[in-house]
C-alpha positions as CSV (number, residue, x, y, z in Angstrom):
1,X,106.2,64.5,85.2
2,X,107.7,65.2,81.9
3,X,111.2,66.7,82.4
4,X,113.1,67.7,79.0
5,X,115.2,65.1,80.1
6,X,112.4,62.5,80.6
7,X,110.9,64.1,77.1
8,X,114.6,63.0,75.5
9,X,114.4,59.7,76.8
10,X,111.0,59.0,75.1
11,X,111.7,60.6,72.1
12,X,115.2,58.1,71.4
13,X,113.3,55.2,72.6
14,X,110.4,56.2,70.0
15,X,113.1,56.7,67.4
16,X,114.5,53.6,68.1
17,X,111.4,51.4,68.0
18,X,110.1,53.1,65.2
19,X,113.3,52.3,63.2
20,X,113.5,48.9,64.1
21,X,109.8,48.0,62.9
22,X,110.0,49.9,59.9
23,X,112.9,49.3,57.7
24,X,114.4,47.4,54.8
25,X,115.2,44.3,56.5
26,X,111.3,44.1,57.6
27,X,110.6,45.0,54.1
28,X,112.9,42.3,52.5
29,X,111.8,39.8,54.9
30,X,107.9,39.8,54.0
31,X,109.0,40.0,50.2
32,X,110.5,36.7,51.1
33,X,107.1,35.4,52.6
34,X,105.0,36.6,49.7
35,X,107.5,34.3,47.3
36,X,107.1,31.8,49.3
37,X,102.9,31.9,49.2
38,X,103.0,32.6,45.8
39,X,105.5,29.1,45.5
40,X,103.3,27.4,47.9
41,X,100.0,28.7,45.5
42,X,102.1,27.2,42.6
43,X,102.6,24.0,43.4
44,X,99.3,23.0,45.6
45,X,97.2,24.2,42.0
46,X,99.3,21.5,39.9
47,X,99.3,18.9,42.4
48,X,95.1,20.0,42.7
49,X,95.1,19.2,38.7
50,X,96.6,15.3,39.0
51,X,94.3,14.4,42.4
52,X,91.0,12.6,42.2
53,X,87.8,15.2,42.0
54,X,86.4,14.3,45.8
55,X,89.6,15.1,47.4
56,X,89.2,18.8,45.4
57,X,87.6,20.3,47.3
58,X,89.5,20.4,50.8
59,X,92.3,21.2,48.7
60,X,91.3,24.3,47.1
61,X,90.3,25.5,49.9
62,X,94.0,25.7,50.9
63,X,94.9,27.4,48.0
64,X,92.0,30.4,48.7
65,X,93.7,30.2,52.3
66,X,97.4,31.1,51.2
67,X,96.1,33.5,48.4
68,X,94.2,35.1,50.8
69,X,97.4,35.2,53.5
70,X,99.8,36.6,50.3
71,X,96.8,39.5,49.4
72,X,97.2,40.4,53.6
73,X,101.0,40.4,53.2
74,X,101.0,42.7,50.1
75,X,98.1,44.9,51.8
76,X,101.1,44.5,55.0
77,X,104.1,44.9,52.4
78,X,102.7,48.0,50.9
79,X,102.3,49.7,54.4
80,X,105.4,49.0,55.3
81,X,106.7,50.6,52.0
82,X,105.1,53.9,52.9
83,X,106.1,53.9,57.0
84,X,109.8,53.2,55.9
85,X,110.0,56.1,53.7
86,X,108.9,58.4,56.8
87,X,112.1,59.1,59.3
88,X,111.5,60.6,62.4
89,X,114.1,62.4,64.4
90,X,113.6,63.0,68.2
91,X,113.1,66.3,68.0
92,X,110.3,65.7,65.6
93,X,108.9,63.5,68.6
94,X,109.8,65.8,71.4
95,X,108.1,69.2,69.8
């Protein structure tokens, strides 16, 4: 049964979760990933440029890999952008 006092209880703990999944350390933290990809991207396409033709191949296909991984973090980054921006209070959650 949902008491006002049970109500409160869900609200904070909504509050609270939704706070700690969407906030600026989360934010900073997949900037930080996407660097890395893009770092990762840099350095396997001049390595790709110096190796033998046959061995190609396999290669690039690592590079569409982590380009395709830093698109889904951006995509990821961006919505994470927007749900940070949005603060909830527990009345918000209760009414």
């Amino acid at each position: 049964m949902l008491t006002p006092e049970r109500m409160k209880y869900i609200a904070t703990a909504v509050v609270a979760q939704y706070d700690k999944e969407f906030n600026n350390k989360r934010i900073k933290e997949l900037e930080r990933y996407i660097a890395k990809l893009e770092r990762e991207i840099e350095k396997l396409t001049e390595a790709a440029l110096d190796m033998p033709k046959e061995s190609r191949k396999t290669f690039y296909a690592k590079i569409e890999r982590a380009g395709a991984e830093m698109e889904d973090a951006g995509v990821d980054l961006t919505k994470l952008r927007i749900a940070s921006g949005i603060r909830y209070s527990e009345k918000d959650i209760e009414s």
